[in-house]
KEGUSE-374454 format. One record per residue (C-alpha): residue number from 1; residue in one letter; chain; x, y, z. Coordinates in Angstrom, 2 decimals. Layout:
% KEGUSE-374454
 num residu chaine       x       y       z
 NUM      a      A       X       Y       Z
...
This chain:
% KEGUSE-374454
 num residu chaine       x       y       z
   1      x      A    0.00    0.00    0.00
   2      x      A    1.30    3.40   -1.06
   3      x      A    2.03    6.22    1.62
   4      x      A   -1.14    7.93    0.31
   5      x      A   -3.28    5.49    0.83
   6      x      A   -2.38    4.34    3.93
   7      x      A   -3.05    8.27    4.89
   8      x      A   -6.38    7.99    3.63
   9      x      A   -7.29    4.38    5.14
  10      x      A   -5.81    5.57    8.55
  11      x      A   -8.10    8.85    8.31
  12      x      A  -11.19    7.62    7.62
  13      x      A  -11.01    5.01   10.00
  14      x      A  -10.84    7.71   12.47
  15      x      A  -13.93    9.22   10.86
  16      x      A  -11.81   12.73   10.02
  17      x      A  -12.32   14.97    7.25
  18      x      A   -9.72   16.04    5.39
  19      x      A   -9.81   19.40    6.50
  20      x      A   -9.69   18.23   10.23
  21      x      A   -6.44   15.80    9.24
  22      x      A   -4.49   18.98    7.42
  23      x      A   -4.86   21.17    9.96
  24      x      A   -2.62   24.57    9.94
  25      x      A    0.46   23.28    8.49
  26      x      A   -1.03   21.89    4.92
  27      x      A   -4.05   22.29    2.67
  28      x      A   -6.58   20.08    2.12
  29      x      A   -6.05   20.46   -1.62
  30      x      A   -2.05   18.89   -0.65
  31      x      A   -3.56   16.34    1.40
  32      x      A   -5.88   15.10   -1.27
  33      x      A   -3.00   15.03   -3.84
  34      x      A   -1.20   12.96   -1.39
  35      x      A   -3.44   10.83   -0.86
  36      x      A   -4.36   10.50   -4.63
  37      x      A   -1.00    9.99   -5.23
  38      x      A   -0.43   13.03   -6.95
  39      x      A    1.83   14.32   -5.04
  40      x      A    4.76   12.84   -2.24
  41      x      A    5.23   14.47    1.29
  42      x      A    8.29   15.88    2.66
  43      x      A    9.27   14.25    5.55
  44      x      A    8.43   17.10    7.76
  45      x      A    4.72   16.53    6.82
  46      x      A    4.80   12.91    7.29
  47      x      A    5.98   13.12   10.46
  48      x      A    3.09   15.80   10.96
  49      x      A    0.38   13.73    9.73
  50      x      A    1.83   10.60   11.41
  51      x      A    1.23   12.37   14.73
  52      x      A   -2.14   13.41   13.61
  53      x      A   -3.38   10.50   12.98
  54      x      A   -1.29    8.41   15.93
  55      x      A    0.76    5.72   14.17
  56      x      A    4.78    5.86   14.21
  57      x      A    6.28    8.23   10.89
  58      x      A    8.09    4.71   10.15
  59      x      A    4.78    3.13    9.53
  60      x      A    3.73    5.43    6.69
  61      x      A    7.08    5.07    5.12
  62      x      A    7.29    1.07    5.35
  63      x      A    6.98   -1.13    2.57
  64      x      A    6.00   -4.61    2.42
  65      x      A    7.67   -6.62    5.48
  66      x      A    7.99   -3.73    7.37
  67      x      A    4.82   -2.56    6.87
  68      x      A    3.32   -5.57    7.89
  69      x      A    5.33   -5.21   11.08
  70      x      A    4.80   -1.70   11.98
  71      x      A    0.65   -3.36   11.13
  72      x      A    1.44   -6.12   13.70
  73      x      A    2.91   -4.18   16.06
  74      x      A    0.06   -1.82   16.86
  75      x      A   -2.94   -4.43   16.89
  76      x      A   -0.65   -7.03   19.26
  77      x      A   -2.09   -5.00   22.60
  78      x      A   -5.38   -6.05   21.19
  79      x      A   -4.91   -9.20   20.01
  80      x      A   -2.68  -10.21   23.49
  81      x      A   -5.72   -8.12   25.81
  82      x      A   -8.17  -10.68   23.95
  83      x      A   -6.02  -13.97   24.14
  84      x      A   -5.32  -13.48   28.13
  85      x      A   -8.89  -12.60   28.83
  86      x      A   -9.72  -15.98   27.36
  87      x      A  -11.77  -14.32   24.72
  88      x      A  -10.67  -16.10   22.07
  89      x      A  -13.40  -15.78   19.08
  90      x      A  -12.96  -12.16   19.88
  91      x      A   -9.02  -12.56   19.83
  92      x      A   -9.74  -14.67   16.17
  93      x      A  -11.93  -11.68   14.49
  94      x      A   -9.09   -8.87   15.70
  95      x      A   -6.41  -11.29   13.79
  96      x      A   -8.73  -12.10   10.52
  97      x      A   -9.97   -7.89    9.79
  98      x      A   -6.31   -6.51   10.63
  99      x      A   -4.11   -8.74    8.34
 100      x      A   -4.43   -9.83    4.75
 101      x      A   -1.66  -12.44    5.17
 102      x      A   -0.18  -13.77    8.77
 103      x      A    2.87  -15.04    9.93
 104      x      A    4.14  -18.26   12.01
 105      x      A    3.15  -16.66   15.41
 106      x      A   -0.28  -15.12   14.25
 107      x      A   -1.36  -18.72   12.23
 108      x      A   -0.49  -20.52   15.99
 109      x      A   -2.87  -17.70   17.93
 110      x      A   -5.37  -18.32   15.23
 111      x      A   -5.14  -22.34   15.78
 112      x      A   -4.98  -21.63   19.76
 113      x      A   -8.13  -19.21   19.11
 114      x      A   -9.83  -21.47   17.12
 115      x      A   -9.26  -24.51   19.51
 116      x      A  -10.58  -22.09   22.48
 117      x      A  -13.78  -21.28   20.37
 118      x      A  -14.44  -24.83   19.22
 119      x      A  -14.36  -26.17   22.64
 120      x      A  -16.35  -23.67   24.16
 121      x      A  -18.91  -24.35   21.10
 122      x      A  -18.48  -28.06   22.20
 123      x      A  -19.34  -27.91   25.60
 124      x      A  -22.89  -25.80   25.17
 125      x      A  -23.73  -27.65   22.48
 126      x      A  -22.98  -25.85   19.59
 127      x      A  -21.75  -28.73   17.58
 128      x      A  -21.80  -27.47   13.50
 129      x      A  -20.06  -24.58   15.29
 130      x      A  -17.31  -26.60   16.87
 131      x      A  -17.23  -28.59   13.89
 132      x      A  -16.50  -25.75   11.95
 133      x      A  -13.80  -24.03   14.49
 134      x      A  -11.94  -27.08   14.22
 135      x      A  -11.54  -27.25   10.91
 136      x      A  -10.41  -24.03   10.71
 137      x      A   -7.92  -24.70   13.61
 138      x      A   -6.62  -27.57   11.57
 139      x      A   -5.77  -25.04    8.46
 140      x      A   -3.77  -22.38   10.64
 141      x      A   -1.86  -25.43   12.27
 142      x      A   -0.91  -26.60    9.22
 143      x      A    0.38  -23.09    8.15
 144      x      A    2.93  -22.57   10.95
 145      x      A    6.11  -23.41   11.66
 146      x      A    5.62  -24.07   15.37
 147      x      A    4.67  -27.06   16.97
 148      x      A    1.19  -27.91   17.29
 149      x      A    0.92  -31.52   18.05
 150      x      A   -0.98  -30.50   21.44
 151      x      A   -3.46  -28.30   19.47
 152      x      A   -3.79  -31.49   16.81
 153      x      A   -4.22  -34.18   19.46
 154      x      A   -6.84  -32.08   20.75
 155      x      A   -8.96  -31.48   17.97
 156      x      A   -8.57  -35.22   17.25
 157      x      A  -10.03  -36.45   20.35
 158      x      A  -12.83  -33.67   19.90
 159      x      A  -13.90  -34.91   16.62
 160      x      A  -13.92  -38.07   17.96
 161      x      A  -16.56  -37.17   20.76
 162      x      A  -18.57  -35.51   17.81
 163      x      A  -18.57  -38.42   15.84
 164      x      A  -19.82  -40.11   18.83
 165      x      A  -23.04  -38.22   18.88
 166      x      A  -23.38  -38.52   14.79
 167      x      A  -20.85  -39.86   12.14
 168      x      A  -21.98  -36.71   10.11
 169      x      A  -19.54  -34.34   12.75
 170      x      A  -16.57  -35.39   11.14
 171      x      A  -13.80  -33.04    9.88
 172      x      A  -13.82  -32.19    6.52
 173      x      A  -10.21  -31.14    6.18
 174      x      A   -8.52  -34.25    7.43
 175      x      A   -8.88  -37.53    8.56
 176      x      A   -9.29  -38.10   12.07
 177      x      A   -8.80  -41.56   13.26
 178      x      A   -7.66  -41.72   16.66
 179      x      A   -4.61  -43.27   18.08
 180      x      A   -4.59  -45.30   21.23
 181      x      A   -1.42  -43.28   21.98
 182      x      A   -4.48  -40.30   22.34
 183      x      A   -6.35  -41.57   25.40
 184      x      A   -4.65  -40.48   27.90
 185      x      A   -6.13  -37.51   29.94
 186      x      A   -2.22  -36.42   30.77
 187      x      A   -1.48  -35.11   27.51
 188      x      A   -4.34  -32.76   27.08
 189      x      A   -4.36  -29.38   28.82
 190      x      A   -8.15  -28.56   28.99
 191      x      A  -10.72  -30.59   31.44
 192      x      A  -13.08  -31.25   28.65
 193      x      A  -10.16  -33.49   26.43
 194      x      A   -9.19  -34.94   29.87
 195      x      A  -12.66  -36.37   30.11
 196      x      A  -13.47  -36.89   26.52
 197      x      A  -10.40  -39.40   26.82
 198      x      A  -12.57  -41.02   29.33
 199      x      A  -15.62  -41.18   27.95
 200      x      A  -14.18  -42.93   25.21
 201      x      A  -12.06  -45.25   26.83
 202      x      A  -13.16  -45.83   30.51
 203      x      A  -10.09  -47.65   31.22
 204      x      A   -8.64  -44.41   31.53
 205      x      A  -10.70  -43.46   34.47
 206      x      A   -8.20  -44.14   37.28
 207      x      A   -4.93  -42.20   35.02
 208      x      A   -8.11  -39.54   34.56
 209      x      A   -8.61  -39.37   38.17
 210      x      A   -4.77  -39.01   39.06
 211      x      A   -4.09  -36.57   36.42
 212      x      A   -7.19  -34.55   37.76
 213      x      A   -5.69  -34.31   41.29
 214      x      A   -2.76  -32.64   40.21
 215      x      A   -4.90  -29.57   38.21
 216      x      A   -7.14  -29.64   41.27
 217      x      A   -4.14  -28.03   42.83
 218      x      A   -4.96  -24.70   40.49
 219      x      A   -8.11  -24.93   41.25
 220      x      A  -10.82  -26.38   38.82
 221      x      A  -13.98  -24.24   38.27
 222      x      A  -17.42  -25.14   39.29
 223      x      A  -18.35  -26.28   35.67
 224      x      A  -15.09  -28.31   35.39
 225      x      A  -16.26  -29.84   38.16
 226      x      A  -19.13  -31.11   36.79
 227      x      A  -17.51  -33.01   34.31
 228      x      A  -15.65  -34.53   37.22
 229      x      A  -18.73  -35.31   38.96
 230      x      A  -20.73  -37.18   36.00
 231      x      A  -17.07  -39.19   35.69
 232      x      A  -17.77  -40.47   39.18
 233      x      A  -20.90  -41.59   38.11
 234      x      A  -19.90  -43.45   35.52
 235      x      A  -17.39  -45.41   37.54
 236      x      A  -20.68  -46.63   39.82
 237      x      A  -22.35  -47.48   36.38
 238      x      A  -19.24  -50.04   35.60
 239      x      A  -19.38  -51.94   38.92
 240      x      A  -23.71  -51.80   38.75
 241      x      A  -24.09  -49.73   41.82
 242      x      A  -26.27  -47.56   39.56
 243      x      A  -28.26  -46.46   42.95
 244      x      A  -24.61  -44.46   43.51
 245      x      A  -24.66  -43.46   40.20
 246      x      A  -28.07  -42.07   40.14
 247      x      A  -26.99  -39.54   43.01
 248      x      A  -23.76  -38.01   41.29
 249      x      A  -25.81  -37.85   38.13
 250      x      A  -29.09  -35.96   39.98
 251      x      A  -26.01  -33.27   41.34
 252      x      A  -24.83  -32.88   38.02
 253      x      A  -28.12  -32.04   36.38
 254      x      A  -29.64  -29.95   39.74
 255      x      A  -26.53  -28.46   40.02
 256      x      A  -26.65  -24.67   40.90
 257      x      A  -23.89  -24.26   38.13
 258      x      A  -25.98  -24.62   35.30
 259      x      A  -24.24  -27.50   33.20
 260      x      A  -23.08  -27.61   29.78
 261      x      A  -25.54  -29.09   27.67
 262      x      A  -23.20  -32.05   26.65
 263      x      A  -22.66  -32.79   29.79
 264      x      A  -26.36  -32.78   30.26
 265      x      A  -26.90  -35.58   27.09
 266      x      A  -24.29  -37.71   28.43
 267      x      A  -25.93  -37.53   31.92
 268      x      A  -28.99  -38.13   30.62
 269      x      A  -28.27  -40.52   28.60
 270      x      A  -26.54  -42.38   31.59
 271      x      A  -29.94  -41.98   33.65
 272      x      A  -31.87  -43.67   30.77
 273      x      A  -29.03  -47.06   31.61
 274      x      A  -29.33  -46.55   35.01
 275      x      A  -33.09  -46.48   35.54
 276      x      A  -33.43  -49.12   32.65
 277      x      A  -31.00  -51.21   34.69
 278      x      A  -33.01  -50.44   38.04
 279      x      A  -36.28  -52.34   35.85
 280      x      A  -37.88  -48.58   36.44
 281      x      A  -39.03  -47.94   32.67
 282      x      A  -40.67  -45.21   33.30
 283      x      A  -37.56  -43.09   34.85
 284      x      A  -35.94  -44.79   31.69
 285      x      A  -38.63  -43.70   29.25
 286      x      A  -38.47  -39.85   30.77
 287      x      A  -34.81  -39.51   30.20
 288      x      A  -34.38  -41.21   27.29
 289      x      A  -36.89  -38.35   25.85
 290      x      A  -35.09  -35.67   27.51
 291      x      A  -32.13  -36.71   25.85
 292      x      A  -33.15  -36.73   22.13
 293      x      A  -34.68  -33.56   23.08
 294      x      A  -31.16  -32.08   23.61
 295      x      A  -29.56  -33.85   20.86
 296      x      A  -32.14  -32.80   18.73
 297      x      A  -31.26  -29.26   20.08
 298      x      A  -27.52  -29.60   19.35
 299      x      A  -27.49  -30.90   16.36
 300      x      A  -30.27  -27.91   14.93
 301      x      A  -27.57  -25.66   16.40
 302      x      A  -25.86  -23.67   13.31
């Protein structure tokens, strides 16, 4: 982009006239040339209009790399402000509408962001939405030069809980079949992969439930918690105690904390075994409708 235009881009974002951006020391006739590209600035007004307008003198005269720096440079506050506060589909739309092309670190943010979107999507049911996110996480991670086998494991095991509620949740950018090297809740930094591991492969409970104890330390939050909770249960269901069961799975679902809504199919849908195991039909019959009803809800979800 030429120094005139970047002049005029930078003024009207900030809604000025040209009039207001020329001020006392040029014309607005000048300023138009400039930024027609009829005419080139001294230095002295560039350094005028760069204060003006509040970007660095250097950024108007950059070309190409060093224009995308100066770029970088000044939306990184934003960007890191959004990242940190956990807002991460905020964090993705700062990245996408202030760069036309993106480097190593800004294609890992976008896979991180993507990953924090997607799982959030995930947990209130959202599903074509996490769907989505992770496929889009899966095209920034293959577009850095960082690591991202964390990020990739993760959005593995994800699809693979998605495909567990329907076979159409797949990714459509690569092929996710799992490794058994994947199920283990150790390797995965967020509670939800931790338990999807489990959910998958209850063998895993007892690594899930060590592993747990150790982020415990930090503190889990009362949603996390949850998921902890309905894990529980699920260890009573293996051993048949589903009487157990049925009172970890009532605290998830009455809990104050009002759960995720995939944690409230799989509880449900745990209810429907337990009361079916407990010959009480009816209890059986009850949940088994309340879960379609969510499924049906998360699958509508666009």
């Amino acid at each position: 982009m030429d120094i005139g235009s970047k002049i005029k881009q930078l003024r009207t974002e900030k809604l000025m006239t040209q009039s207001e951006l020329a001020g006392t020391e040029i014309t607005r006739n000048m300023l138009s040339r400039i930024e027609n590209g009829a005419a080139l600035p001294s230095l002295g007004t560039v350094v005028y209009l760069a204060n003006r307008l509040g970007v660095p003198a250097g950024y108007l005269l950059s070309e190409g790399e060093e224009e995308f720096i100066y770029n970088k440079t000044g939306v990184m506050k934003n960007i890191r402000r959004a990242y940190t506060d956990g807002n991460f589909e905020l964090c993705r739309d700062i990245c996408l509408s202030s760069f036309n092309e993106f480097d190593d670190e800004l294609e890992l943010i976008l896979t991180d962001c993507c990953l924090g979107v997607a799982e959030t999507s995930m947990k209130e049911g959202q599903l074509h939405k996490a769907q989505n996110f992770l496929d889009e996480a899966i095209l920034h991670s293959a577009r850095t030069m960082f690591n991202t086998v964390t990020q990739r494991n993760s959005i593995t095991v994800m699809f693979e809980m998605l495909k567990e509620i329907s076979p159409a949740l797949d990714s459509n950018e690569t092929d996710t079949v799992i490794s058994e090297d994947l199920f283990h809740p150790a390797i995965f930094d967020s509670v939800l992969c931790k338990y999807i591991t489990v959910i998958l492969n209850e063998d895993k409970y007892d690594a899930f439930l060590d592993d747990i104890s150790k982020v415990r330390s930090t503190s889990l939050s009362k949603k996390d918690l949850l998921f902890v909770l309905h894990l529980k249960a699920r260890s009573f269901i293996r051993i048949n105690d589903h009487q157990a069961a049925l009172k970890l799975l009532y605290q998830v679902i009455d809990s104050e904390e009002v759960p995720p809504r995939l944690l409230l199919y799989l509880a449900c849908s745990d209810m429907e075994i337990c009361f079916r195991e407990m010959n009480d039909y009816k209890g059986a019959y009850e949940f088994s409708q309340n879960k379609i009803e969510i499924l049906e809800h998360m699958l509508a979800e666009i």
